[in-house]
N, C-alpha and C positions, 0 to 999 in steps of 0.2 A: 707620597703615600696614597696608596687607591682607597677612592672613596666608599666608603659601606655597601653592603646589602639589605634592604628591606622585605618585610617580607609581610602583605595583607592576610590578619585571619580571616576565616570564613565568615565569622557571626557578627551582626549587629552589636553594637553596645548601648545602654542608657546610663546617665550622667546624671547622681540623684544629689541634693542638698539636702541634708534633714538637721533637726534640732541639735546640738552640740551633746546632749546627753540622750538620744535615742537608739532605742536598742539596736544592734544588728541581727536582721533576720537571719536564723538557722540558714538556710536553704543558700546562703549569700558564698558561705564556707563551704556550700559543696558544688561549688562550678569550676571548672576546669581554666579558668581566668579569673579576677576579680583586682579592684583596687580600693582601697580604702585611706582617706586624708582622715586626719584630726586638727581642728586647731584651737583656739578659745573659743572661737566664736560658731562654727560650723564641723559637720561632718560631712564629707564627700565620700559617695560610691560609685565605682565605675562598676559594672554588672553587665553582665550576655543580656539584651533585648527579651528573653522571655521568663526572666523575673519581674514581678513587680512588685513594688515597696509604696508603702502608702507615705507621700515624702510631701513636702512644702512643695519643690520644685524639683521638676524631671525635666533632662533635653534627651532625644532617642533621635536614633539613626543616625548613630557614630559608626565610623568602622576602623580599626585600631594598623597602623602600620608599624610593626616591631623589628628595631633597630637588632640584626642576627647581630650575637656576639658568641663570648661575651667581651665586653669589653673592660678596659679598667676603667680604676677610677679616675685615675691622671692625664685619660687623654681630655684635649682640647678644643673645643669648638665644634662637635659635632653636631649638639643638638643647637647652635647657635647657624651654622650652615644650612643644616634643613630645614629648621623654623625660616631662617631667611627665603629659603628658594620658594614655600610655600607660602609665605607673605608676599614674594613678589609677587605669585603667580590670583594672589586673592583668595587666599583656601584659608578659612578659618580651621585654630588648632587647639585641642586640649591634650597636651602632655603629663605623662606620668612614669615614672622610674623608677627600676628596681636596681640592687646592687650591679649587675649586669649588663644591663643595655635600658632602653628609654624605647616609650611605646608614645607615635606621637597617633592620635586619634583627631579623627577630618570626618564631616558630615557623608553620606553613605553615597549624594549625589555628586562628591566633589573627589573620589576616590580615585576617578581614574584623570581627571587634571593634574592630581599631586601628583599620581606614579607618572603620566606624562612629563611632568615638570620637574621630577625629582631623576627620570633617567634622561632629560636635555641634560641637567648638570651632571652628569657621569657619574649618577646613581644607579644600582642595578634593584628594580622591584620586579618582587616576585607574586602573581597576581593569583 
């Protein structure tokens, strides 16, 4: 089976932690990208770099590489393949996943090591 396409968006991302019961800003729903985690303990937002949220903790200057699908749900190992090739390679990674495909997000300076490193392994990234 041939391996994926990736494909880098344009925009920066920020990576925000905030209190498990704090509000989500209006403005968060109208970007054209966005992620949102819930769990007991924490809320996570992934957000385009030129929102800002007044949060506990911010990491900025993400940039999101999206696995083109869509894919199902029943395939196997992909995101355990690419996290690997980018572990080898020393590229830290924050992944997040919609019913479709898996967006795996890398610091903005290590962007082009991953797509380096993700087309040695006979990935096709599209930059």
């Amino acid at each position: 089976m041939p391996k994926q396409t990736l494909a880098v968006l344009p925009q920066k991302f920020s990576i925000y932690s905030l209190d498990v019961n704090a509000e989500i800003p209006k403005e968060v729903f109208n970007t054209p990208v966005y992620f949102i985690g819930k769990t007991n303990e924490e809320l996570s937002l992934v957000v385009p770099d030129d929102i800002y949220i007044d949060a506990g903790e911010c990491d900025n200057d993400w940039r999101a590489l999206e696995v083109l699908g869509p894919l199902q749900l029943s395939m196997i190992g992909i995101m355990a393949d690419i996290s690997s090739v980018l572990a080898q390679a020393k590229v830290s990674i924050f992944v997040v996943s919609t019913f479709e495909t898996d967006f795996f997000l890398v610091k903005d300076a290590d962007i082009q090591l991953a797509a380096q490193s993700l087309d040695r392994a006979g990935y096709k990234v599209i930059i």
